[in-house]
N, CA, C and O atoms as a Tripos MOL2 file, in Angstrom:
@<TRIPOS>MOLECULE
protein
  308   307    77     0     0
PROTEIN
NO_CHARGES

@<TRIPOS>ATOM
      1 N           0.8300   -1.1920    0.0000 N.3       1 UNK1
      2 CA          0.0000    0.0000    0.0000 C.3       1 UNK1
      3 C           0.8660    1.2430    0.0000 C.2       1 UNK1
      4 O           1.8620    1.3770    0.7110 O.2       1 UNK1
      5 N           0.3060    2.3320   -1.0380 N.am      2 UNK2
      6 CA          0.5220    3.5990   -0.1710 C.3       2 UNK2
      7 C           1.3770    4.3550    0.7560 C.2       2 UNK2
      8 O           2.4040    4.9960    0.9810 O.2       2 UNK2
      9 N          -0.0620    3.7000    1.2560 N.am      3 UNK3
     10 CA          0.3540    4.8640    2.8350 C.3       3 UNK3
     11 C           0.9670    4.2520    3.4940 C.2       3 UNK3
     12 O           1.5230    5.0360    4.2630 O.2       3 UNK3
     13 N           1.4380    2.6110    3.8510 N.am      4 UNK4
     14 CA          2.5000    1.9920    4.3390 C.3       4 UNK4
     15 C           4.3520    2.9350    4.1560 C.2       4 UNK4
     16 O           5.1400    3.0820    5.0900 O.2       4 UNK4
     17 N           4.5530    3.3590    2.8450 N.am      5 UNK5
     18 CA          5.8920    3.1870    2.0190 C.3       5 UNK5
     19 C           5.7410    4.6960    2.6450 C.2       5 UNK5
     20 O           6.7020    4.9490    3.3710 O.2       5 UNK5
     21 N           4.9700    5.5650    2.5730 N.am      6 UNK6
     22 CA          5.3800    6.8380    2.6980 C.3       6 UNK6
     23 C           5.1600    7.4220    4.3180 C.2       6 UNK6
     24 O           4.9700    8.6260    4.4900 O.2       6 UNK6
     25 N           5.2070    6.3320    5.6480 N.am      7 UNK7
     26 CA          5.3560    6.6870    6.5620 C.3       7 UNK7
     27 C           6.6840    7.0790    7.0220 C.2       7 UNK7
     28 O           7.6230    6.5040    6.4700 O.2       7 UNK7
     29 N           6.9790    8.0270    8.0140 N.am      8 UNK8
     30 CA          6.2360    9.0710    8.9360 C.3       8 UNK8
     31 C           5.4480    9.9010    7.8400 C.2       8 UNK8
     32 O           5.6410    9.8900    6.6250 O.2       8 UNK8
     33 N           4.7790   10.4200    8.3600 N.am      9 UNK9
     34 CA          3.8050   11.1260    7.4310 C.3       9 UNK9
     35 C           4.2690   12.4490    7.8330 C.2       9 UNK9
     36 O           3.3870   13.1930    7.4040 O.2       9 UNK9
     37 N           5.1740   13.1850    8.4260 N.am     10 UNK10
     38 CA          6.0010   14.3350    8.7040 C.3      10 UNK10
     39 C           6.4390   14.3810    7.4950 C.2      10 UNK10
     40 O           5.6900   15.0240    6.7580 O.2      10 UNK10
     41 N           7.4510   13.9100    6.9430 N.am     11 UNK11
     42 CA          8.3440   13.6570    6.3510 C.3      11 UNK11
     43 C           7.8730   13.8700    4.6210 C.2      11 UNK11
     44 O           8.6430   14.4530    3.8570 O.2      11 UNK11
     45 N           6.8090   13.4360    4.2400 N.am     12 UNK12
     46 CA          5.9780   13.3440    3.3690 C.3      12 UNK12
     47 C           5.7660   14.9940    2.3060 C.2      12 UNK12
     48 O           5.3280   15.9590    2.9320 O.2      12 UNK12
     49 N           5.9070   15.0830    1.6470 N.am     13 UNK13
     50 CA          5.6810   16.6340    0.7220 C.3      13 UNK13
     51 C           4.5170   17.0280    0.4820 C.2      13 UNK13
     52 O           3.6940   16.1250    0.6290 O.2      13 UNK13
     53 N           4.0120   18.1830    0.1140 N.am     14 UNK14
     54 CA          2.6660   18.2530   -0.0530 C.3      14 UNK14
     55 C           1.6480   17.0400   -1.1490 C.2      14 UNK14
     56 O           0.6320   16.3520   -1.0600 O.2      14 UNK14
     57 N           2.6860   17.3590   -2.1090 N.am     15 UNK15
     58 CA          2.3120   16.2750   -3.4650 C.3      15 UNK15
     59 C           2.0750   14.7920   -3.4760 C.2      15 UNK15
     60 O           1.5110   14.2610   -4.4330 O.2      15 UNK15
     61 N           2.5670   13.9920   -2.2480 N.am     16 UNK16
     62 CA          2.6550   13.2410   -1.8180 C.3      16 UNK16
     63 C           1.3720   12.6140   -0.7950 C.2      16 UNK16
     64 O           0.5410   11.7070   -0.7580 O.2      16 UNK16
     65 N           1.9120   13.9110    0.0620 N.am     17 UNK17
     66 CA          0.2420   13.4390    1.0070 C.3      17 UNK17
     67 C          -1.1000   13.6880    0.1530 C.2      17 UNK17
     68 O          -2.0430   12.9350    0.3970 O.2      17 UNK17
     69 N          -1.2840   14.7950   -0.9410 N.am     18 UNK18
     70 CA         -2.1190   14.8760   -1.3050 C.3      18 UNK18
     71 C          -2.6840   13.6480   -2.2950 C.2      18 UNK18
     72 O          -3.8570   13.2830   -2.3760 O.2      18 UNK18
     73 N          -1.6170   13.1460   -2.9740 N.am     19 UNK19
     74 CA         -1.7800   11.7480   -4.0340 C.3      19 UNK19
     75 C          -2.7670   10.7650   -2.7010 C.2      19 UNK19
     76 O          -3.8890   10.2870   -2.8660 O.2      19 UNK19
     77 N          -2.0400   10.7050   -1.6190 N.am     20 UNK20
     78 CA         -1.7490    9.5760   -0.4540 C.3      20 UNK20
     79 C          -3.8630    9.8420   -0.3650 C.2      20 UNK20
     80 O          -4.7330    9.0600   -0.7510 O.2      20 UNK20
     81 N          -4.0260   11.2910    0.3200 N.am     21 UNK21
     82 CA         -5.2730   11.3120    0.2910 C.3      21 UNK21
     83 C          -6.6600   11.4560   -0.6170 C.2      21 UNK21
     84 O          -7.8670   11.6110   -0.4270 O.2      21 UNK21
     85 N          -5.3980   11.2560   -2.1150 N.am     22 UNK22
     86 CA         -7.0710   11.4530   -3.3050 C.3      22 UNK22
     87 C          -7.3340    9.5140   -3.4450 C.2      22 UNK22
     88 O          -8.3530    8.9130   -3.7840 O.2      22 UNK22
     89 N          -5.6950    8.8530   -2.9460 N.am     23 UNK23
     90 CA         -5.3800    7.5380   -3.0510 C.3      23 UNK23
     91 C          -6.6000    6.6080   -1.8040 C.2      23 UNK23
     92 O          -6.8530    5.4030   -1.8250 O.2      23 UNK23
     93 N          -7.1430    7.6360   -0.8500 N.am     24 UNK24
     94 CA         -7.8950    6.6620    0.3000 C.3      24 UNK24
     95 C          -8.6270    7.2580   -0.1230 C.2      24 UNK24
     96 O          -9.0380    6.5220   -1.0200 O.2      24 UNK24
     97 N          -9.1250    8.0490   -0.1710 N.am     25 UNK25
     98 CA        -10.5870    8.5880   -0.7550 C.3      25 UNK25
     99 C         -11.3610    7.7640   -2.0080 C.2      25 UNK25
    100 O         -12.5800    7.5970   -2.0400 O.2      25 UNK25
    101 N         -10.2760    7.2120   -3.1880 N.am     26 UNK26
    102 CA        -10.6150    6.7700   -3.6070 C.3      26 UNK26
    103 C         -11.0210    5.3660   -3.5310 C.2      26 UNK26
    104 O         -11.8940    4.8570   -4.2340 O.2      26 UNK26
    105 N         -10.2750    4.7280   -2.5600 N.am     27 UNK27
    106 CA        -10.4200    3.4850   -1.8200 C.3      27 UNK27
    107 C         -12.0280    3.3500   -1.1960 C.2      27 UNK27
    108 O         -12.6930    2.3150   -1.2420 O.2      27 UNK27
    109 N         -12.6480    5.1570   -0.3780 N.am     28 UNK28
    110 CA        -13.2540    4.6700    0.6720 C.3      28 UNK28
    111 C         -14.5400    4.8530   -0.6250 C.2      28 UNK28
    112 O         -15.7080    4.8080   -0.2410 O.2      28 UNK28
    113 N         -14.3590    4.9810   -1.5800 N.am     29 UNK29
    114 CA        -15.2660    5.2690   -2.3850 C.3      29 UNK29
    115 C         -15.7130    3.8180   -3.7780 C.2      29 UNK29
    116 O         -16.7000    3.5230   -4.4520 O.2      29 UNK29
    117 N         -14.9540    3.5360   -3.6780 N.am     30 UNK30
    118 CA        -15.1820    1.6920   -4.4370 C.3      30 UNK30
    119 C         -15.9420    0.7150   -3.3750 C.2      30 UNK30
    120 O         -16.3450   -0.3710   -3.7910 O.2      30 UNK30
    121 N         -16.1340    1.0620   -2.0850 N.am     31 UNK31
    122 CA        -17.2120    0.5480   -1.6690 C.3      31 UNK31
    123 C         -16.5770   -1.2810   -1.4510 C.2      31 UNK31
    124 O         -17.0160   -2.2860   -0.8910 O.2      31 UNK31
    125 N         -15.8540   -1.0790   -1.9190 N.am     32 UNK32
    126 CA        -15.3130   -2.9820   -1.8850 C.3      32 UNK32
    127 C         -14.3290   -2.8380   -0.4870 C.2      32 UNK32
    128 O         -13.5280   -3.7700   -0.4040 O.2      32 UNK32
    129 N         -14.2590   -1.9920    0.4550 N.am     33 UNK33
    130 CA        -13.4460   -2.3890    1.1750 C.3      33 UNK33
    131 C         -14.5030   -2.8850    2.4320 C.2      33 UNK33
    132 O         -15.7160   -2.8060    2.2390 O.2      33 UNK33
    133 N         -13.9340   -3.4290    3.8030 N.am     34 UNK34
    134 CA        -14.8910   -4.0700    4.7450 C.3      34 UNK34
    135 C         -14.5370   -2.8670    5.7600 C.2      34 UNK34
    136 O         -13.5460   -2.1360    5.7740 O.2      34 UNK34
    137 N         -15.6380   -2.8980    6.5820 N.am     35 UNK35
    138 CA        -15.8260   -1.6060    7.6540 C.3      35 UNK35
    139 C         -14.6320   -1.6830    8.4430 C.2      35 UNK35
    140 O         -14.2080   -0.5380    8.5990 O.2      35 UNK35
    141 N         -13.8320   -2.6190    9.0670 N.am     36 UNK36
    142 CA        -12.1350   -2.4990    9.7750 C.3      36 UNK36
    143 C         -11.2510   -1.8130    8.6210 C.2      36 UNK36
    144 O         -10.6150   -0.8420    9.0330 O.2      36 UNK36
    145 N         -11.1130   -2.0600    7.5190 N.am     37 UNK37
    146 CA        -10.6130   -1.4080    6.6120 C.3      37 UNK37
    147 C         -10.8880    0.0530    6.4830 C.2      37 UNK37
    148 O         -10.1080    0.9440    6.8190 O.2      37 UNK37
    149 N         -12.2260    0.2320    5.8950 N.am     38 UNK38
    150 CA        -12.4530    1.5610    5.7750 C.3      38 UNK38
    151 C         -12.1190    2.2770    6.8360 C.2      38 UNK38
    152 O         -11.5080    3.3210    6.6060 O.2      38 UNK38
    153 N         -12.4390    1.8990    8.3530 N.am     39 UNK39
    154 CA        -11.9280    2.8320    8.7230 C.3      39 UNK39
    155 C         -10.8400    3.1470    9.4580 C.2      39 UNK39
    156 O         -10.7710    3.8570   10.4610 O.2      39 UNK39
    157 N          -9.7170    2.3680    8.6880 N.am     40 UNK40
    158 CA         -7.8170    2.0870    8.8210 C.3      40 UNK40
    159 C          -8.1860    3.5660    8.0570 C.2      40 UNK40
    160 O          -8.0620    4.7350    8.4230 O.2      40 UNK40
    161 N          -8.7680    2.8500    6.6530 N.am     41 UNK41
    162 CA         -8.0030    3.7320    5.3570 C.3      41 UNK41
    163 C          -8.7380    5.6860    5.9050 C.2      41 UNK41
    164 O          -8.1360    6.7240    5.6300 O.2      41 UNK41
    165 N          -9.9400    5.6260    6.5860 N.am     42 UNK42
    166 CA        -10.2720    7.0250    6.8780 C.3      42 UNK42
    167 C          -9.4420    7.7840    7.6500 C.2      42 UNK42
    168 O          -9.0770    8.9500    7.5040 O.2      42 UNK42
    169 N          -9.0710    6.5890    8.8920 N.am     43 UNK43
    170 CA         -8.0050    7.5830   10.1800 C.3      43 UNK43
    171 C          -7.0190    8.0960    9.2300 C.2      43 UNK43
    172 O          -6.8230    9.3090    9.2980 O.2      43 UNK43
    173 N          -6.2190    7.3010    8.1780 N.am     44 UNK44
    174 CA         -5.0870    7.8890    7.6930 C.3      44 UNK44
    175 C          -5.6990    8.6460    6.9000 C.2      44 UNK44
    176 O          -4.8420    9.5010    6.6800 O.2      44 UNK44
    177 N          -6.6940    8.9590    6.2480 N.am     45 UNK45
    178 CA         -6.8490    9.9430    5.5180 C.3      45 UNK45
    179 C          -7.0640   11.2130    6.0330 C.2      45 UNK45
    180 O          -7.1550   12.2160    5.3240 O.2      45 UNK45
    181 N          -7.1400   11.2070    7.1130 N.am     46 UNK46
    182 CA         -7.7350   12.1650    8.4570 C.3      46 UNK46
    183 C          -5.9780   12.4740    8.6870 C.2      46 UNK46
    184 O          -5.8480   13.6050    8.2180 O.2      46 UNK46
    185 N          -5.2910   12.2420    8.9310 N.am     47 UNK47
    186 CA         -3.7740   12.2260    8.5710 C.3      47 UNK47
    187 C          -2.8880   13.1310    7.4700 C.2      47 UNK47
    188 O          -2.0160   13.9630    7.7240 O.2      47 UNK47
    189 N          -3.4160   12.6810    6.1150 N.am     48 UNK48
    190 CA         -3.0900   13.0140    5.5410 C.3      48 UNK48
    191 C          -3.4140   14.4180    5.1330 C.2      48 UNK48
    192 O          -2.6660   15.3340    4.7950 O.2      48 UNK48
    193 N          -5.1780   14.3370    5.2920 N.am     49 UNK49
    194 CA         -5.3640   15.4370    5.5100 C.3      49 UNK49
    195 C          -4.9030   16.7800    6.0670 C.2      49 UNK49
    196 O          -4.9310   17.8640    5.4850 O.2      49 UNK49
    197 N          -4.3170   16.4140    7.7450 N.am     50 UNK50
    198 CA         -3.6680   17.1350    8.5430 C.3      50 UNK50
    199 C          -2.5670   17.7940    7.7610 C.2      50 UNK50
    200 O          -2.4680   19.0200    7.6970 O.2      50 UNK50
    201 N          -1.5850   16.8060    7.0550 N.am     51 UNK51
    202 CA         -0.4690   17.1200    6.8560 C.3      51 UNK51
    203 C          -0.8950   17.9200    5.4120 C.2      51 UNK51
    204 O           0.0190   18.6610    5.0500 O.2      51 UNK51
    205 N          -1.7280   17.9330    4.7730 N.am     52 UNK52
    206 CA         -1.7290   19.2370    3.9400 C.3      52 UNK52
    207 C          -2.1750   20.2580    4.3600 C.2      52 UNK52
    208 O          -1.9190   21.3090    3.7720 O.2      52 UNK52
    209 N          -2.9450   20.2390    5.4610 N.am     53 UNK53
    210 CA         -3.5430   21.7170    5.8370 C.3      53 UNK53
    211 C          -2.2090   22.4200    6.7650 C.2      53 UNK53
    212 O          -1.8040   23.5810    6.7060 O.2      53 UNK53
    213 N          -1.6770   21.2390    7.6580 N.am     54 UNK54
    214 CA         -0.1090   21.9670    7.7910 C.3      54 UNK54
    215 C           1.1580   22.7790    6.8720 C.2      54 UNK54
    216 O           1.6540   23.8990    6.9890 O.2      54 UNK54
    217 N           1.3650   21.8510    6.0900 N.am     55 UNK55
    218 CA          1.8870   22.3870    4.6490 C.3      55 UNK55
    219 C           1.4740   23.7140    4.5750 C.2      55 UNK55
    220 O           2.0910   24.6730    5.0390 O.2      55 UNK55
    221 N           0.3220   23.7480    3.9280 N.am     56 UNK56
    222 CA         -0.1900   24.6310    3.3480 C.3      56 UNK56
    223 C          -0.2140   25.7580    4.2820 C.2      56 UNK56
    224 O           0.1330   26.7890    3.7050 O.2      56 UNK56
    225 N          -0.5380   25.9600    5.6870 N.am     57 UNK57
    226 CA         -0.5060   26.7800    6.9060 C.3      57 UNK57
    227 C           1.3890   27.5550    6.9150 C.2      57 UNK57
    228 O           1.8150   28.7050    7.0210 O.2      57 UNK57
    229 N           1.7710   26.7700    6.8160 N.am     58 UNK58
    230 CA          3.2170   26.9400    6.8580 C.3      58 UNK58
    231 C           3.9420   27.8670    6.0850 C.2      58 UNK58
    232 O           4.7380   28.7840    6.2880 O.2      58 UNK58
    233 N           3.1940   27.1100    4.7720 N.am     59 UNK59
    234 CA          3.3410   27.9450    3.5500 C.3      59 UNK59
    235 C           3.3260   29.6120    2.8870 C.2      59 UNK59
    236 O           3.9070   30.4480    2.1950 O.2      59 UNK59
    237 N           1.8840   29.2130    3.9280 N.am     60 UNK60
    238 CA          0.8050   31.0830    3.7740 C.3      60 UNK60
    239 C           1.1820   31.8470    4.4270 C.2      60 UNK60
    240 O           0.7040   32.9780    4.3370 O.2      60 UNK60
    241 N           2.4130   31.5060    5.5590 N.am     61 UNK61
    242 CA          3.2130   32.2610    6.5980 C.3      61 UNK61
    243 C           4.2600   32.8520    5.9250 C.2      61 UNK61
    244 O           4.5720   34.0280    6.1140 O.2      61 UNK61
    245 N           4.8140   32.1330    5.1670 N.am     62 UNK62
    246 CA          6.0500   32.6030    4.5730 C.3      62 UNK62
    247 C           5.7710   33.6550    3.2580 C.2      62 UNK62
    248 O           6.6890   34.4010    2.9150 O.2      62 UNK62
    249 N           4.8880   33.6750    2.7690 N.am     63 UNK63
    250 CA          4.3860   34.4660    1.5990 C.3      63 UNK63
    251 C           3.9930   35.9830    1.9920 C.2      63 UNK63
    252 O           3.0150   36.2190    2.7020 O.2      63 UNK63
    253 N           4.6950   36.8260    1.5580 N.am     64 UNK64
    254 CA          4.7510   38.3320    1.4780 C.3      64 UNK64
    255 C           3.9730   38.7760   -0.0680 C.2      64 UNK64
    256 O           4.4470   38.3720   -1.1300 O.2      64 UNK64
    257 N           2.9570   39.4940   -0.0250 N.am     65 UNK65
    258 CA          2.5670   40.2970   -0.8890 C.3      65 UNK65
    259 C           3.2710   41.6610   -0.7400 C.2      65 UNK65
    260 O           3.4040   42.5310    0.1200 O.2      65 UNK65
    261 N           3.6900   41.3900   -2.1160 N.am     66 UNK66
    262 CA          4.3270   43.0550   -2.7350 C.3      66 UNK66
    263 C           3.0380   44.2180   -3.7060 C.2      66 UNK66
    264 O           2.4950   43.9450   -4.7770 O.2      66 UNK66
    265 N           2.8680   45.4530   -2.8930 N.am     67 UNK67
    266 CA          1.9860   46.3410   -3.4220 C.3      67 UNK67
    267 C           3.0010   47.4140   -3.9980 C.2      67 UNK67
    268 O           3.7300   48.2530   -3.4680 O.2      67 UNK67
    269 N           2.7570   47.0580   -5.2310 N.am     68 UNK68
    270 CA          3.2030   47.8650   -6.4460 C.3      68 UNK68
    271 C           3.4030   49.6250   -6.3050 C.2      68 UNK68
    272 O           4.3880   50.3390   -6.4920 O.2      68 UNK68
    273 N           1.9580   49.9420   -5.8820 N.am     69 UNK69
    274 CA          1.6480   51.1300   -5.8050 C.3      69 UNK69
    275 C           2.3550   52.0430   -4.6580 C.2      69 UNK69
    276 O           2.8450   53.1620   -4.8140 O.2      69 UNK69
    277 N           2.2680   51.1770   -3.3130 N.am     70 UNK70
    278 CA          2.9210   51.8190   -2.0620 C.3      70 UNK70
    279 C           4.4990   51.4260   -1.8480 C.2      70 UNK70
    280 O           5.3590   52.1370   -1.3300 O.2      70 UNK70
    281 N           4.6420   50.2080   -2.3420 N.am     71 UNK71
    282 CA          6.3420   49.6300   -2.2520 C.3      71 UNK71
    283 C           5.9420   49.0180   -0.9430 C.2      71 UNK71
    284 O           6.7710   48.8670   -0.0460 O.2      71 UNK71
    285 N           5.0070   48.7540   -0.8480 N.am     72 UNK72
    286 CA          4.8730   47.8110    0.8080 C.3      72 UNK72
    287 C           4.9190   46.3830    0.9840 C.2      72 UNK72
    288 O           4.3830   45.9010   -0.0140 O.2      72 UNK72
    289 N           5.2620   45.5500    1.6960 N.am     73 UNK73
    290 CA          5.1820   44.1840    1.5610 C.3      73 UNK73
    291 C           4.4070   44.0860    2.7090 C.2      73 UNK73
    292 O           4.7050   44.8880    3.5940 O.2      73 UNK73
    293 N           3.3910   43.2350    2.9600 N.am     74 UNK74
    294 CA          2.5260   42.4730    3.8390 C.3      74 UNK74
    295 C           2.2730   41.1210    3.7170 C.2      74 UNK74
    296 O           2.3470   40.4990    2.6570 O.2      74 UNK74
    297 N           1.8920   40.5320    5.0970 N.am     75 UNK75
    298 CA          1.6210   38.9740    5.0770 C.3      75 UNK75
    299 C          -0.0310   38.9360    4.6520 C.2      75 UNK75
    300 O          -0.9770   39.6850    4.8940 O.2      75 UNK75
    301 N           0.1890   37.1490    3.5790 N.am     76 UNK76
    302 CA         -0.2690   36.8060    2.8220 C.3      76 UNK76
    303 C          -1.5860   36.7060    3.7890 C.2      76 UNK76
    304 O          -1.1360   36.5870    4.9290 O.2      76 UNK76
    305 N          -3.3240   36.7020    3.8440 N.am     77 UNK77
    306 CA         -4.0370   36.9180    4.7140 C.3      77 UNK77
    307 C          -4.8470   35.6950    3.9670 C.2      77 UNK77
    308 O          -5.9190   35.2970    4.4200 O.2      77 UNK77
@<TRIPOS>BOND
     1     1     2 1
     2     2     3 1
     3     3     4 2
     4     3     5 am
     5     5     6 1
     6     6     7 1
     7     7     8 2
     8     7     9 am
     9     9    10 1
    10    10    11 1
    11    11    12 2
    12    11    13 am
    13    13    14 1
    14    14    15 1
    15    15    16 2
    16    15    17 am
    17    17    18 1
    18    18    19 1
    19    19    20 2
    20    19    21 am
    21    21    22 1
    22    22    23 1
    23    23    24 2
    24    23    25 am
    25    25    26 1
    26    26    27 1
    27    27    28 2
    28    27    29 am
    29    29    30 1
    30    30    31 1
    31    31    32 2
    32    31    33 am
    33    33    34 1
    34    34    35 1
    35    35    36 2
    36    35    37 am
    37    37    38 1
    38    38    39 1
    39    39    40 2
    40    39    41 am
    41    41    42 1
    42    42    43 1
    43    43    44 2
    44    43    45 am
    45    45    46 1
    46    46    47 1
    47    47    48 2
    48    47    49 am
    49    49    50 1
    50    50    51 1
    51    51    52 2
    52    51    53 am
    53    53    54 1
    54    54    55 1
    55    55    56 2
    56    55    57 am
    57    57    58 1
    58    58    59 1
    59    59    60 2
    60    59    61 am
    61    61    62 1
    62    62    63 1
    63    63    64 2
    64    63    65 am
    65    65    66 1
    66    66    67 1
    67    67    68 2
    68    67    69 am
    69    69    70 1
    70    70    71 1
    71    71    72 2
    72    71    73 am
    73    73    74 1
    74    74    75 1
    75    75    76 2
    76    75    77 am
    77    77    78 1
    78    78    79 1
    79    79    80 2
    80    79    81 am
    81    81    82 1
    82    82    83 1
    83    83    84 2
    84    83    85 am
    85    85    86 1
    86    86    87 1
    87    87    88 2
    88    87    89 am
    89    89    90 1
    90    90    91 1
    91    91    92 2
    92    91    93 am
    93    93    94 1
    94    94    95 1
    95    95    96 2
    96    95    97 am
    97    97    98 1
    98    98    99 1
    99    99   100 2
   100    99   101 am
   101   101   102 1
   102   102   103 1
   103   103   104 2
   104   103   105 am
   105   105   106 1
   106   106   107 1
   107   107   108 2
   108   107   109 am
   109   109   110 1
   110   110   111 1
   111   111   112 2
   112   111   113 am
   113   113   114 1
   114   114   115 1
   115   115   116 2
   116   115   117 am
   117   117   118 1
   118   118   119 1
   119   119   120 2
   120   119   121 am
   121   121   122 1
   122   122   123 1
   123   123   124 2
   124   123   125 am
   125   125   126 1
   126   126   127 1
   127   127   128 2
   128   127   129 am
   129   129   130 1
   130   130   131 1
   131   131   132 2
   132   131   133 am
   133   133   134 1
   134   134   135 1
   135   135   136 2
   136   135   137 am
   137   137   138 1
   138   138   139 1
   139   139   140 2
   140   139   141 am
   141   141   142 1
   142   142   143 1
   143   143   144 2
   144   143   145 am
   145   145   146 1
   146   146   147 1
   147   147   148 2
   148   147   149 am
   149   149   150 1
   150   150   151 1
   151   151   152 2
   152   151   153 am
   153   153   154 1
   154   154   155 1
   155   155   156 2
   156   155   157 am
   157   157   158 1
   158   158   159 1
   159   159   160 2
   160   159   161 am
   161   161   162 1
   162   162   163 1
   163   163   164 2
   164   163   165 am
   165   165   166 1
   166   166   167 1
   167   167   168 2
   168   167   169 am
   169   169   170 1
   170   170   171 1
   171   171   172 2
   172   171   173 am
   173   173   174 1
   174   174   175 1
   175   175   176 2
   176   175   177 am
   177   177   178 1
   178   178   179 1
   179   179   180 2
   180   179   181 am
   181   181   182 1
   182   182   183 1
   183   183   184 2
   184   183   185 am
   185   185   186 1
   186   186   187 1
   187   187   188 2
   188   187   189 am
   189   189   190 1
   190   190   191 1
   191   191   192 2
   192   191   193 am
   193   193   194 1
   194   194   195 1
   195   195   196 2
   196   195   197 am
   197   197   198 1
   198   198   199 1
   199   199   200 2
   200   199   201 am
   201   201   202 1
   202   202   203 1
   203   203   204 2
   204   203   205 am
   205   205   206 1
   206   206   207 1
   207   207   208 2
   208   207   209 am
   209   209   210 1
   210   210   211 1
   211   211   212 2
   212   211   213 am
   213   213   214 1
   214   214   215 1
   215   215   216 2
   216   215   217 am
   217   217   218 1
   218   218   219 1
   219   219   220 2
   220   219   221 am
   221   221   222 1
   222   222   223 1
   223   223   224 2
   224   223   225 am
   225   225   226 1
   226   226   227 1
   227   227   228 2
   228   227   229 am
   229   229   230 1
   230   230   231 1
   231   231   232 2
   232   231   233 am
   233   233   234 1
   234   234   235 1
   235   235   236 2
   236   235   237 am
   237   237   238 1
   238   238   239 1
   239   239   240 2
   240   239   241 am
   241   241   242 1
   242   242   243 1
   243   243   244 2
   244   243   245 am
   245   245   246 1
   246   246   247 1
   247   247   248 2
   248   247   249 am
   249   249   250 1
   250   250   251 1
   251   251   252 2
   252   251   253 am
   253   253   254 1
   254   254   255 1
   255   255   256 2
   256   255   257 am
   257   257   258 1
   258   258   259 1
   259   259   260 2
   260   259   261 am
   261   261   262 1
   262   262   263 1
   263   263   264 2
   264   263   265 am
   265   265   266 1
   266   266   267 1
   267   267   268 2
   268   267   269 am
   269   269   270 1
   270   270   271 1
   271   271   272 2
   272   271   273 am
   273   273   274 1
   274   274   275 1
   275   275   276 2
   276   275   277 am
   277   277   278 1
   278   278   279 1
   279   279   280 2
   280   279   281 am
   281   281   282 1
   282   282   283 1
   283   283   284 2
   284   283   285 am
   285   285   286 1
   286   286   287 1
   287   287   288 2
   288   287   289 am
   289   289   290 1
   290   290   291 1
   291   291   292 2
   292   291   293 am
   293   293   294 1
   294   294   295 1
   295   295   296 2
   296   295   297 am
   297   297   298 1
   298   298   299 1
   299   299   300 2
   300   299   301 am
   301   301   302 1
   302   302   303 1
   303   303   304 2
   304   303   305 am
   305   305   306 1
   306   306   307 1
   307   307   308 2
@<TRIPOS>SUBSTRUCTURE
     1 UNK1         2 RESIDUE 1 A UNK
     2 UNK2         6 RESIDUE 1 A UNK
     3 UNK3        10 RESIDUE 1 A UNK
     4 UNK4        14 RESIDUE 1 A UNK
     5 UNK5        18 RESIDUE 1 A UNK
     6 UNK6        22 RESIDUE 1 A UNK
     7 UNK7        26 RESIDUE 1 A UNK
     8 UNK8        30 RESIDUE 1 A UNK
     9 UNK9        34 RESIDUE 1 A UNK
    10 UNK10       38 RESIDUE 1 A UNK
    11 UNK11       42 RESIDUE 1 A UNK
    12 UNK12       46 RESIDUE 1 A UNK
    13 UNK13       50 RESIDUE 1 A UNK
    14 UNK14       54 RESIDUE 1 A UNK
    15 UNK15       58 RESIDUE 1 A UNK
    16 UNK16       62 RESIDUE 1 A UNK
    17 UNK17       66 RESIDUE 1 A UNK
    18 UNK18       70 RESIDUE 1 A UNK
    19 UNK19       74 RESIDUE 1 A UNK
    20 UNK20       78 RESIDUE 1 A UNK
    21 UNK21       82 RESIDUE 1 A UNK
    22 UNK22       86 RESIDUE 1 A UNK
    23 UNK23       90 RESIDUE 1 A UNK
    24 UNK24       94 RESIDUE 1 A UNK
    25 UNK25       98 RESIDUE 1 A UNK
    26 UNK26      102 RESIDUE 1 A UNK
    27 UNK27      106 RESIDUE 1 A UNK
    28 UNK28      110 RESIDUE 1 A UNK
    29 UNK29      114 RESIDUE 1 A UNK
    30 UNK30      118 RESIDUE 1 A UNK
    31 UNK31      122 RESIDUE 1 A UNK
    32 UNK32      126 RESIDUE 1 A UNK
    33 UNK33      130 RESIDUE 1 A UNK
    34 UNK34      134 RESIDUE 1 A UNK
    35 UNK35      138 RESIDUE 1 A UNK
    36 UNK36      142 RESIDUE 1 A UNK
    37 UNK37      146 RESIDUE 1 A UNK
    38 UNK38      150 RESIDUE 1 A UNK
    39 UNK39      154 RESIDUE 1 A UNK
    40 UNK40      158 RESIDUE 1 A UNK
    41 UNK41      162 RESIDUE 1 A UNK
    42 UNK42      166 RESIDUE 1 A UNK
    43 UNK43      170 RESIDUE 1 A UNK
    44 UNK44      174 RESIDUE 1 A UNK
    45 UNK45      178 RESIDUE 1 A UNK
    46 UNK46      182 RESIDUE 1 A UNK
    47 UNK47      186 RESIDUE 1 A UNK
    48 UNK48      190 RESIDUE 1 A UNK
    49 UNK49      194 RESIDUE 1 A UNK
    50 UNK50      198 RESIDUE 1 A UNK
    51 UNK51      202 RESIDUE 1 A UNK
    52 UNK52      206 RESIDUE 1 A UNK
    53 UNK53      210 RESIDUE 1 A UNK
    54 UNK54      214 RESIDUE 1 A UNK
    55 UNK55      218 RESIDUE 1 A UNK
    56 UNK56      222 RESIDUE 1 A UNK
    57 UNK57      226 RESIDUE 1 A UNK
    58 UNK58      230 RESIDUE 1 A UNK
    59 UNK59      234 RESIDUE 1 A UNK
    60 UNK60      238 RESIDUE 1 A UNK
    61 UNK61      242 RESIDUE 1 A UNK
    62 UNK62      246 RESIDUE 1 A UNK
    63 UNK63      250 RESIDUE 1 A UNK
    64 UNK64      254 RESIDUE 1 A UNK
    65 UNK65      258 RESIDUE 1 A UNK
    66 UNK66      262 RESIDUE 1 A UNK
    67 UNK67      266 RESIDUE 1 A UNK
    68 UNK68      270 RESIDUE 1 A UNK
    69 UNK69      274 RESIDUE 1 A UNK
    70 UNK70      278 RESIDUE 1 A UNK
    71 UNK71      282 RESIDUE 1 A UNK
    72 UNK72      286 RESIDUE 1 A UNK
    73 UNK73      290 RESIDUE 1 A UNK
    74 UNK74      294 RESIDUE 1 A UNK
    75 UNK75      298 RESIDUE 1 A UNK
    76 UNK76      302 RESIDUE 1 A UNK
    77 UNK77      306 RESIDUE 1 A UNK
């Protein structure tokens, strides 16, 4: 699987966790898996999840908008 090969899930890139979570989503959505399964494959998607909204949090910190008009830089809102 997956989400086995790409643990710690720290460690993981945005592109990665995001594959990881379109990868269980699509799992929880074929309907062929059994309810202990599905909800292995949800906690980690609940996981993966995390780790893009971290990413992405991280991300929006570091990003400065430049205003042309004033020469001002401000954080990204």
């Amino acid at each position: 699987m997956s989400e086995e090969k790409n643990a710690p899930e720290e460690k993981m890139t945005f592109e990665e966790a995001l594959a990881a979570l379109e990868d269980a989503a699509e799992k929880l959505r074929s309907g062929k898996l059994g309810l202990e399964e599905s909800i292995e494959v949800y906690d980690k998607s609940i996981m993966y999840y995390k780790q893009c909204e971290k990413i992405l949090k991280d991300a929006r910190q570091k990003i400065m908008i430049f205003d042309p008009v004033t020469g001002e830089t401000k954080e990204f809102e």
